[in-house]
Backbone bond lengths (Angstrom), bond angles and torsions (degrees), N, CA, C in turn:
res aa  C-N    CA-C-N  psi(-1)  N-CA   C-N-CA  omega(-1)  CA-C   N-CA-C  phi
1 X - - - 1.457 - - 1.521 109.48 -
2 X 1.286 126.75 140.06 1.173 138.57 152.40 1.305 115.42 -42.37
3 X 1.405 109.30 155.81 1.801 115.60 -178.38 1.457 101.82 -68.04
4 X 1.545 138.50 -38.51 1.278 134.00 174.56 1.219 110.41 -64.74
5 X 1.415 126.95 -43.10 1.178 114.04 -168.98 2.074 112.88 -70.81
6 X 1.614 94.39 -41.16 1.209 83.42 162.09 1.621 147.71 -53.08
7 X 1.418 99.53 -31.58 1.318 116.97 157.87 2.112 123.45 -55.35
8 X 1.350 85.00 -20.15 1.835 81.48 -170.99 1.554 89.63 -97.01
9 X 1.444 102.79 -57.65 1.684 93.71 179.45 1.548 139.26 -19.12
10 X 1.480 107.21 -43.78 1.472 142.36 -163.14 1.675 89.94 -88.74
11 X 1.102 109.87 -11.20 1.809 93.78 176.80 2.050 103.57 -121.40
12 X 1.063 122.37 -35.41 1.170 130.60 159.83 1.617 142.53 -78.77
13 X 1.824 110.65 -12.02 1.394 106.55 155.21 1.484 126.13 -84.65
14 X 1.667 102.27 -167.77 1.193 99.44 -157.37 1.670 133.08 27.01
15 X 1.551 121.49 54.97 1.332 118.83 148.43 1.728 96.82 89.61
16 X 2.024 103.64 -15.36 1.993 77.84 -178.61 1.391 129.77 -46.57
17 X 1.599 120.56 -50.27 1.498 118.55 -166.76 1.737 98.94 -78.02
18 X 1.641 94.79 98.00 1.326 119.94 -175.89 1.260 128.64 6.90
19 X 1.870 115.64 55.67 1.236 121.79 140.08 1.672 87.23 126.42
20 X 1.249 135.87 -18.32 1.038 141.88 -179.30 1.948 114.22 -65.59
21 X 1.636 97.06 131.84 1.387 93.34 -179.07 1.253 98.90 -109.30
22 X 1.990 93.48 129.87 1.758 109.27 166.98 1.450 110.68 -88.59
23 X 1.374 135.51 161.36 1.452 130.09 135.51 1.754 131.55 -120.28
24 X 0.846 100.26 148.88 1.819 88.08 -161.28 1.534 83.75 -105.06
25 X 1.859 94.77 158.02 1.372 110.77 -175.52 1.356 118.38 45.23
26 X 1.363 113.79 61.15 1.369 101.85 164.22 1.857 117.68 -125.53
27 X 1.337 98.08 150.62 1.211 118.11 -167.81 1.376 107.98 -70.54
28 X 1.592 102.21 128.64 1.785 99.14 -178.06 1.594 105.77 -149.07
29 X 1.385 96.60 94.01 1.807 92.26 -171.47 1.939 99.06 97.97
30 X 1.670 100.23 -139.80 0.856 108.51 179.17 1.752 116.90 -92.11
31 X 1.364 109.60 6.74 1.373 109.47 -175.05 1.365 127.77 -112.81
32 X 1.089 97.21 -162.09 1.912 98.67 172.37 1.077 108.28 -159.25
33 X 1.715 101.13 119.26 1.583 106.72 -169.37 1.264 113.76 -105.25
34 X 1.922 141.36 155.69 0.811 128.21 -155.52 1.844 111.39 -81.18
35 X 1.035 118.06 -49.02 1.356 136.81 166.32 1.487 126.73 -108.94
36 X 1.265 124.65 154.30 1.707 107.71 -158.38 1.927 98.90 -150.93
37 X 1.319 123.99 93.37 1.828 86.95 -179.54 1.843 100.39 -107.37
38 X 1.107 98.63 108.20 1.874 102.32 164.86 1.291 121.29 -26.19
39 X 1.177 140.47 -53.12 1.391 147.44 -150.73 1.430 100.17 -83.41
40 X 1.425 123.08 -21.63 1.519 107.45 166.82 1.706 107.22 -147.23
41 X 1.549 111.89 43.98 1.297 156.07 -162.09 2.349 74.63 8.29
42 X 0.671 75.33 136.09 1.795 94.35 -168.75 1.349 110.55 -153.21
43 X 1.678 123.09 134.69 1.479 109.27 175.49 1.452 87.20 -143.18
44 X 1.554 99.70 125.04 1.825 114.71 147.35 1.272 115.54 -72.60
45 X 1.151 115.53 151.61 1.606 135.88 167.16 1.292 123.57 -154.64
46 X 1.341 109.64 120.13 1.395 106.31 -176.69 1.944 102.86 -116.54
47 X 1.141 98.38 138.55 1.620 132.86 -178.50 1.612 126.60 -78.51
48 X 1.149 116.85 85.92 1.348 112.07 -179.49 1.792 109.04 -104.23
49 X 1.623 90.65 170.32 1.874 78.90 -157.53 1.482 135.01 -37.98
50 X 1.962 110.00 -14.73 1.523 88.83 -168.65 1.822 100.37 -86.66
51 X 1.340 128.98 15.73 1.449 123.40 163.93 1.551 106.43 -71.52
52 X 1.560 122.80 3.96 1.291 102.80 -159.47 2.050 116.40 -113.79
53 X 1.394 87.67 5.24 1.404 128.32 163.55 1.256 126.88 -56.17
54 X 1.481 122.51 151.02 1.243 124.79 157.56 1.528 132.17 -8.67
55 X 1.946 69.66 -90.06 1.530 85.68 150.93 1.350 165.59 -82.33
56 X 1.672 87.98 -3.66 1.315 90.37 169.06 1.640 119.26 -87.38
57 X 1.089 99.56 -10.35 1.203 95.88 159.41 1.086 150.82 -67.64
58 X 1.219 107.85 -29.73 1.502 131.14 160.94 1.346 122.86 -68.10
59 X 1.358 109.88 -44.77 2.012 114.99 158.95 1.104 132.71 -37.84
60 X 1.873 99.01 -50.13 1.237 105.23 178.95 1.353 123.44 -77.81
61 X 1.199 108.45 -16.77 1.604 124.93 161.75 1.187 133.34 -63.01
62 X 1.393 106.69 -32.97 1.608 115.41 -178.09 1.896 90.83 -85.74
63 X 1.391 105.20 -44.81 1.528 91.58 174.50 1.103 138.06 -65.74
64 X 1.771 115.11 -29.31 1.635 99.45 176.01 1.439 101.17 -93.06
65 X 1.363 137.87 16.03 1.674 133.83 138.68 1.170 117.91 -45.95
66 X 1.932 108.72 -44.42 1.475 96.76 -174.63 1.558 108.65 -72.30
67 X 1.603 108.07 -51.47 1.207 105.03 -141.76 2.106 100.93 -67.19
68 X 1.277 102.13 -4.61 1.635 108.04 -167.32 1.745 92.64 -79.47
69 X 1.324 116.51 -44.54 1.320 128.62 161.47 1.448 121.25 -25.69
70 X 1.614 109.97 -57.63 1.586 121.64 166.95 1.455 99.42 -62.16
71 X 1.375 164.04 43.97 1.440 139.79 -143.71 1.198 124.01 -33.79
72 X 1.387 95.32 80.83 1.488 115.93 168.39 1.779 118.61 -115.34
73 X 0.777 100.33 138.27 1.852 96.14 177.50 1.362 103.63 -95.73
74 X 1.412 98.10 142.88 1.606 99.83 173.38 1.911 98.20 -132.20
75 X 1.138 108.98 138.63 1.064 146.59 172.11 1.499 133.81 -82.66
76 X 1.459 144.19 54.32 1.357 144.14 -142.16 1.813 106.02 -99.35
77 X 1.101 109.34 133.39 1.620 131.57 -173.62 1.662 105.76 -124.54
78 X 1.300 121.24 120.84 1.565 117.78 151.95 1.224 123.53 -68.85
79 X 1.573 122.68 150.19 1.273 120.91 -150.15 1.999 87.64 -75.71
80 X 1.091 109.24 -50.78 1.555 113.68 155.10 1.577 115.04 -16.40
81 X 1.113 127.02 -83.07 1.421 112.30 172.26 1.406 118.57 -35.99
82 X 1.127 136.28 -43.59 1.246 146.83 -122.61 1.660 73.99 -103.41
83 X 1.453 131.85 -72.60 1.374 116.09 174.29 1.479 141.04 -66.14
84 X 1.546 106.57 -8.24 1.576 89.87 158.79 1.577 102.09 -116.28
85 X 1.861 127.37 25.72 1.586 94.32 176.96 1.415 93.54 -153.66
86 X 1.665 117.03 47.00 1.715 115.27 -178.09 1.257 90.84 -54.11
87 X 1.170 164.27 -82.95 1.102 155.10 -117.75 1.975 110.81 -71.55
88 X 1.076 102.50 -46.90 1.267 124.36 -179.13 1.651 100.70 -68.11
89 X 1.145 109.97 -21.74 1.718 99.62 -162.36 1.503 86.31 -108.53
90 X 1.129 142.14 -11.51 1.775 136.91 151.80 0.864 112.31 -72.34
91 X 1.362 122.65 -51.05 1.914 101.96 167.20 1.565 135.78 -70.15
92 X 1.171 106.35 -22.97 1.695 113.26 147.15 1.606 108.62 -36.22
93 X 1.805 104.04 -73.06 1.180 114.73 -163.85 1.504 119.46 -60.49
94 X 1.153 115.40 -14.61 1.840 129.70 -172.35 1.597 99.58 -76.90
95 X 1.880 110.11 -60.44 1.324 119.10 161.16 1.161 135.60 -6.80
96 X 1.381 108.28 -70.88 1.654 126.45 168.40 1.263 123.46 -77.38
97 X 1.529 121.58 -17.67 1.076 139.97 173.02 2.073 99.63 -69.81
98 X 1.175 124.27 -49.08 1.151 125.36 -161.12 1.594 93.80 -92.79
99 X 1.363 123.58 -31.20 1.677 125.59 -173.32 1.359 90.34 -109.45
100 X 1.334 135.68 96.70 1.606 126.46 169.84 1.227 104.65 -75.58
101 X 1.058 123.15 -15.20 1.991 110.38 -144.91 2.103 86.62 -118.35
102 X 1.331 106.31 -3.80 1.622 103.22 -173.24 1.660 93.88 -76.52
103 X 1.614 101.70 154.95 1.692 110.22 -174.69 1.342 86.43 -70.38
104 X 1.467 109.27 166.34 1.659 131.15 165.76 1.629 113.88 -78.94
């Protein structure tokens, strides 16, 4: 894991964001997503510079096509946010967590 991701992990496993189970790295299709919670099939992702590319732009595009395809929401964070606004990026994440079906 990345230093951001470790940072989100440490506030969202084991059941902290009120009772909700995350899993990191999990396989869905052909991918691997950074955070995952089943119960309202939800995916975090956090973005470090090579998402900020050509191509990564385009990857990540063809991927959250698929995974939106599965109706799943995915949720994308820069690892940047993640160090100057954990706080801000859990209450985002609680948001959607409590409104699954609200647009992003």
């Amino acid at each position: 894991m990345t230093e951001a991701e470790q940072m989100l992990w440490s506030q969202i496993r084991r059941k902290q964001l009120q009772g909700y189970q995350f899993y990191r790295q999990k396989i869905i299709g052909n991918y691997i997503v950074d955070f995952y919670c089943p119960k309202v099939k939800f995916i975090i992702e956090l973005d470090g510079g090579g998402h900020y590319s050509n191509e990564g732009v385009e990857h990540d595009r063809k991927r959250d096509a698929y995974l939106t395809g599965l109706g799943l929401k995915v949720l994308r964070f820069s690892d940047r946010e993640v160090f100057k606004n954990l706080k801000g990026i859990l209450e985002v994440i609680w948001k959607h967590l409590e409104s699954p079906h609200a647009p992003l």
